[in-house]
C-alpha positions as CSV (number, residue, x, y, z in Angstrom):
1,X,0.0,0.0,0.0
2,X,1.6,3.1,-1.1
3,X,-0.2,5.0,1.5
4,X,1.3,3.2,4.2
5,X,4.8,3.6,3.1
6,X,4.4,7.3,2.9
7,X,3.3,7.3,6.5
8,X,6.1,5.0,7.6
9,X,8.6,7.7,6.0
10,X,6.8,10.9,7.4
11,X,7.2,9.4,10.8
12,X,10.7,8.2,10.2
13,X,11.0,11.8,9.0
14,X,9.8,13.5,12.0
15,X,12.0,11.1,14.8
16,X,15.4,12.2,12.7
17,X,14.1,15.5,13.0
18,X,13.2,15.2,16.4
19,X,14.3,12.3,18.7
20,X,17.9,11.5,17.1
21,X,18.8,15.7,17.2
22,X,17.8,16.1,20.3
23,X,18.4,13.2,22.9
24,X,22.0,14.4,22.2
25,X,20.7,17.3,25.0
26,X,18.1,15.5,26.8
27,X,18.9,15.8,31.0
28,X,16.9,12.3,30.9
29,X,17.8,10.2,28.2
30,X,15.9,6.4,28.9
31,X,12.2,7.9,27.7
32,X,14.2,8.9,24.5
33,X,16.0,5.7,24.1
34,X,12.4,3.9,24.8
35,X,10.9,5.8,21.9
36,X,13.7,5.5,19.2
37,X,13.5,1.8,19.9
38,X,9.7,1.5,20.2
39,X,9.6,3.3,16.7
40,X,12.0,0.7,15.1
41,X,9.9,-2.2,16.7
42,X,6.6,-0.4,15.7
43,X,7.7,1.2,12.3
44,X,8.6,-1.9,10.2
45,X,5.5,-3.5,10.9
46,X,4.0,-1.2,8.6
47,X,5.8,-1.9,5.6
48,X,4.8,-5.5,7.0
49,X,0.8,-5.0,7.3
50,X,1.5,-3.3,3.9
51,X,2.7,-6.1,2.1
52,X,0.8,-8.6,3.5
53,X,-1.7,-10.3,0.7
54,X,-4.9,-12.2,1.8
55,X,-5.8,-15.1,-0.5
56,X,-8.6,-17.0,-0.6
57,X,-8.8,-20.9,-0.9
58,X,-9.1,-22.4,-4.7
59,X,-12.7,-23.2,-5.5
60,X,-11.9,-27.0,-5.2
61,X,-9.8,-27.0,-2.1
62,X,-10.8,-28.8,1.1
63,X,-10.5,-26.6,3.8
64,X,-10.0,-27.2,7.6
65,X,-10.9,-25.6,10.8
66,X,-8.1,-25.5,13.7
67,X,-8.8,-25.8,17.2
68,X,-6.2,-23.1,17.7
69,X,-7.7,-20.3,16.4
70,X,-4.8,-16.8,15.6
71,X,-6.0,-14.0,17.0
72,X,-5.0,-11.3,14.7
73,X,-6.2,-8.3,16.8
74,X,-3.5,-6.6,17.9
75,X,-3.0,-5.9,22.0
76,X,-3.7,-1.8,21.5
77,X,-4.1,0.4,18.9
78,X,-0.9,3.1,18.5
79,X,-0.5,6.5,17.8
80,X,2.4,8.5,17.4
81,X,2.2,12.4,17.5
82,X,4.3,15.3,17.3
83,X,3.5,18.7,18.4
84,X,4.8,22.2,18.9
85,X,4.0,24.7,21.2
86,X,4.2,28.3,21.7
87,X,3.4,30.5,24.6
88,X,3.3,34.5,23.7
89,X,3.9,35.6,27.2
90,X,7.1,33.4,27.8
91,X,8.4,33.6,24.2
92,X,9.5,30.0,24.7
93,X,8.2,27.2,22.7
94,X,7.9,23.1,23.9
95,X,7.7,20.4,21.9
96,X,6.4,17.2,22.7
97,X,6.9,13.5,21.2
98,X,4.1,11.1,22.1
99,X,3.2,7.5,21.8
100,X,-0.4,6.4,22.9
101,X,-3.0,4.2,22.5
102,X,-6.4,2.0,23.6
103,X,-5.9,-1.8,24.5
104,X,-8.0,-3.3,22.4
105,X,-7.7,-7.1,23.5
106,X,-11.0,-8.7,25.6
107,X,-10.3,-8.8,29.6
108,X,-9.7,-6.3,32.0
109,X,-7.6,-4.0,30.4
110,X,-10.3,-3.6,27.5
111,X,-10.2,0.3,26.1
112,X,-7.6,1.6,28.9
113,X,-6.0,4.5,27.3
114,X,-2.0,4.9,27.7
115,X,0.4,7.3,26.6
116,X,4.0,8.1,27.1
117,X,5.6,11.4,26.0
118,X,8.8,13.6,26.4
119,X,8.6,17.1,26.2
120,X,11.3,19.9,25.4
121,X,11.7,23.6,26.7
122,X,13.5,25.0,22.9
123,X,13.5,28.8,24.2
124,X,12.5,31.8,22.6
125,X,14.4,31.2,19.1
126,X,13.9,27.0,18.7
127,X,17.9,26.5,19.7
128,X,17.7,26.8,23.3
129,X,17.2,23.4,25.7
130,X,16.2,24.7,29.4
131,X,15.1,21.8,30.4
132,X,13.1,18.7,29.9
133,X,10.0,16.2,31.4
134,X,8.8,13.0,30.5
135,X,5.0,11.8,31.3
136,X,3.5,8.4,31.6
137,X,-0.7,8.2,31.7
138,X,-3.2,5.7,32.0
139,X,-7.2,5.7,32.1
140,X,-10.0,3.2,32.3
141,X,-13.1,4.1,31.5
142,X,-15.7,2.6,34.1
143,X,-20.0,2.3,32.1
144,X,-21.7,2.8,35.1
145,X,-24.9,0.7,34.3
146,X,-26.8,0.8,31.3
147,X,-26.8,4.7,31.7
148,X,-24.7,6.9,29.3
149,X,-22.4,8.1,32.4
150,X,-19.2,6.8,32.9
151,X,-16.3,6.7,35.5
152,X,-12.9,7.6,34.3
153,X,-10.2,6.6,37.3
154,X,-6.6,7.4,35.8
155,X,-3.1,8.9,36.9
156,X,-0.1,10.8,35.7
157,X,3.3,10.1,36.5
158,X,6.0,12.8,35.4
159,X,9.2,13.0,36.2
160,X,11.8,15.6,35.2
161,X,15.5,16.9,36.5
162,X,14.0,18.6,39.7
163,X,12.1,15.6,40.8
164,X,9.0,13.9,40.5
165,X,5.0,14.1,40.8
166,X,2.1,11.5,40.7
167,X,-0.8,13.1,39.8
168,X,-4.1,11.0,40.5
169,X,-7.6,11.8,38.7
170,X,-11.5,10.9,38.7
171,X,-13.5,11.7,35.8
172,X,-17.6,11.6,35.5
173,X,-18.4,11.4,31.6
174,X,-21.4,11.7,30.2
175,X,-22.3,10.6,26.3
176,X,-25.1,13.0,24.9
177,X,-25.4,11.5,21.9
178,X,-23.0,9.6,19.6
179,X,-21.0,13.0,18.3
180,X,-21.3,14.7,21.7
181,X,-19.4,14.0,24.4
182,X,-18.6,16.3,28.0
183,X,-16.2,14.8,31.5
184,X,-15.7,16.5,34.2
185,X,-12.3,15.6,36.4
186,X,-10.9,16.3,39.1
187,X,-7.0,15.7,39.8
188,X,-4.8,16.2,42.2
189,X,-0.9,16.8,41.5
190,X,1.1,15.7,44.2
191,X,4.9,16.7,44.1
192,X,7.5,14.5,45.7
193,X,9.5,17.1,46.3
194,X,9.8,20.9,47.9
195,X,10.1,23.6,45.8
196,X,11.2,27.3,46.7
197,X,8.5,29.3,48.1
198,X,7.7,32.9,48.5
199,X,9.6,33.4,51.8
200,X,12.6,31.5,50.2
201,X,12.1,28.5,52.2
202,X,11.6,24.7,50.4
203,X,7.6,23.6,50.9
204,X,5.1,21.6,49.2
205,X,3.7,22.7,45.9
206,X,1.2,20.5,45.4
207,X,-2.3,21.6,43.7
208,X,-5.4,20.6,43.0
209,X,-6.6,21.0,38.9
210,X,-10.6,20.3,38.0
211,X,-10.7,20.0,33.8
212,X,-14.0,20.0,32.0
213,X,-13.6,18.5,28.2
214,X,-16.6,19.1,26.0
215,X,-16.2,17.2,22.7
216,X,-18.0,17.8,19.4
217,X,-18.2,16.0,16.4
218,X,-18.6,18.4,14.0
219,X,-18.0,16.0,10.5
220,X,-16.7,12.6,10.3
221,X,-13.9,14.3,9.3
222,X,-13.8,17.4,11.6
223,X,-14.2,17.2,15.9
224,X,-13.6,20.3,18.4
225,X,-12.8,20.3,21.7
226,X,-13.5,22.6,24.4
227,X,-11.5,22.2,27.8
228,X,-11.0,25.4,30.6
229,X,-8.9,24.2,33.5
230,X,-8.7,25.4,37.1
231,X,-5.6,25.4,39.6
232,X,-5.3,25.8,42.4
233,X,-2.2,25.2,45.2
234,X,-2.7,23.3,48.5
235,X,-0.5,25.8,50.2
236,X,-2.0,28.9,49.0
237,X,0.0,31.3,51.2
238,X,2.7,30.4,49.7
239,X,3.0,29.5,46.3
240,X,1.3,32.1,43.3
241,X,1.4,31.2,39.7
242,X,2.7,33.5,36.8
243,X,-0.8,35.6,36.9
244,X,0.5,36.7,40.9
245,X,-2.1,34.6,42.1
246,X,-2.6,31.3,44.4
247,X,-5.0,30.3,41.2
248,X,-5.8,30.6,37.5
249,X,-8.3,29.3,34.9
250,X,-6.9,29.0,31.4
251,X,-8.9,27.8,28.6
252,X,-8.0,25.9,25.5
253,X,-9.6,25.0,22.3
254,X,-8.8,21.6,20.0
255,X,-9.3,21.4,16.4
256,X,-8.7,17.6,15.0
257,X,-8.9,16.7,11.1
258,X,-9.0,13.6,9.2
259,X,-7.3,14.3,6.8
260,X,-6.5,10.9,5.7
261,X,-7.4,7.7,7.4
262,X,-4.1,7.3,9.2
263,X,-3.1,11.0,9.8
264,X,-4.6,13.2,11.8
265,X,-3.1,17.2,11.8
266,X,-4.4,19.1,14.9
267,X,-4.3,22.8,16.0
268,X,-4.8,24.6,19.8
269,X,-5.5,27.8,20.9
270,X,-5.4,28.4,24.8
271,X,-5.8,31.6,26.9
272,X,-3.4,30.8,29.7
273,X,-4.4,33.8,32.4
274,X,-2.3,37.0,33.0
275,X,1.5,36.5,33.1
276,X,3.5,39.0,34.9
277,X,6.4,40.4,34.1
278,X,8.3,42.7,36.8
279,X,5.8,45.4,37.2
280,X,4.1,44.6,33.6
281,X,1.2,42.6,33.5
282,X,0.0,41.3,29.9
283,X,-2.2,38.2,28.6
284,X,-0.5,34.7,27.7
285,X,-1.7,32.6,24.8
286,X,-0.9,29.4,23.6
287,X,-0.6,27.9,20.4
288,X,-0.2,24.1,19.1
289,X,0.6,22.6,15.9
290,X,0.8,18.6,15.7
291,X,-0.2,15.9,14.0
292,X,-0.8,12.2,14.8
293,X,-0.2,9.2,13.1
294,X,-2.4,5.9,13.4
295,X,0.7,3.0,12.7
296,X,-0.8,0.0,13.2
């Protein structure tokens, strides 16, 4: 399938890009090495499915039926998605390499959602490297009943140069209809470490984040996503965030296309609160430019 090998060289374009430039600076290098490899394991199976021709048996051919049955379902379904980042405020730009996916398999483990990213601090002209984090996430959507709510237990885990923070959630979905989809969460990030407060001593800076994702799809083709998010630290006497304040509500909007049946190019806007600046005070955007790959 031509298709398939085009994908398979747009993603090998993107890791020498991306991956094999920069784990050169990475301050953690194992997530880095996990995804080079992952995309040589992953990758070449492409080019496999793609050459792979179903026959069917000859007219006059006995056929017989194994007690062994192959299961040709694979364990999850895999993504792979770049993305680039720019905040207005900060002048700095992030960008973020991603795999993810569902488990597809019967059992337990039936459409958990995973994902494990890496995610780069580039600076204000795309040739800086500040710093670095890497994030694990998992989620299980719970049907509760024959209603169309749903649980959604999950957790972060991120780790980066200054330590690390688990970051629990809870989610109550509810399914409108089949193109209309809202959850409300609530999750708490828990640092496992002390960071420098506003009295210069080390404390806990720990917060609490409630999300709301509306989803919409628009077009087969087309869905949008609305998601404002709330913070808010534990100790609120002591740590403020980049508006002055001990909270902030930032809002950001998702814009996913189809644009072929394996590739998926997304854009984000976000309002991310008032950023301060000495005695300045002005508004931070965010913008996002990615697109996602379906590779298996």
């Amino acid at each position: 399938m031509p298709g398939l090998a085009r994908i398979k060289f747009i993603i090998l374009r993107y890791f020498n890009h991306g991956t094999f430039k920069w784990n050169i600076k990475l301050k953690s290098r194992k997530l880095n090495y996990l995804l080079i490899s992952s995309a040589f394991i992953l990758i070449p199976g492409i080019s496999a499915q793609a050459n792979t021709v179903i026959t069917e048996p000859a007219a006059n051919t006995a056929t017989y039926q194994c007690a062994n049955v192959v299961n040709t379902k694979p364990f999850s379904k895999i993504y792979f998605s770049e993305r680039t980042q720019y905040r207005t405020a900060k002048w700095s730009f992030l960008e973020r390499l991603m795999f993810s996916g569902v488990v597809l398999q019967d059992g337990w483990m039936k459409n958990m959602y995973w994902s494990v990213e890496t995610d780069a601090d580039l600076g204000e002209h795309f040739d800086q490297w500040k710093n670095s984090y890497q994030e694990i996430e998992i989620n299980k959507p719970v049907p509760l009943g024959q209603s169309d709510f749903y649980l959604e237990p999950g957790a972060v885990f991120h780790w980066e140069q200054a330590g690390s923070r688990v970051d629990p959630y809870i989610g109550l979905g509810y399914h409108f209809d089949a193109t209309w989809n809202a959850v409300l969460r609530y999750r708490y990030n828990h640092q496992n470490h002390d960071d420098i407060a506003l009295d210069g001593s080390y404390d806990d800076s720990s917060e609490h984040r409630v999300d709301l994702y509306l989803t919409k799809v628009v077009t087969p083709d087309f869905q949008v996503q609305y998601n404002p998010t709330y913070y808010s630290k534990v100790h609120s006497e002591k740590f403020t965030y980049t508006n002055g304040k001990n909270h902030t509500l930032q809002h950001n909007f998702v814009f996913t296309w189809h644009a072929t049946p394996r590739i998926y190019p997304f854009a984000e806007l976000g309002y991310m609160d008032k950023y301060k600046r000495g005695n300045s005070t002005e508004n931070d955007y965010q913008i996002r430019l990615g697109m996602k790959f379906d590779i298996n």
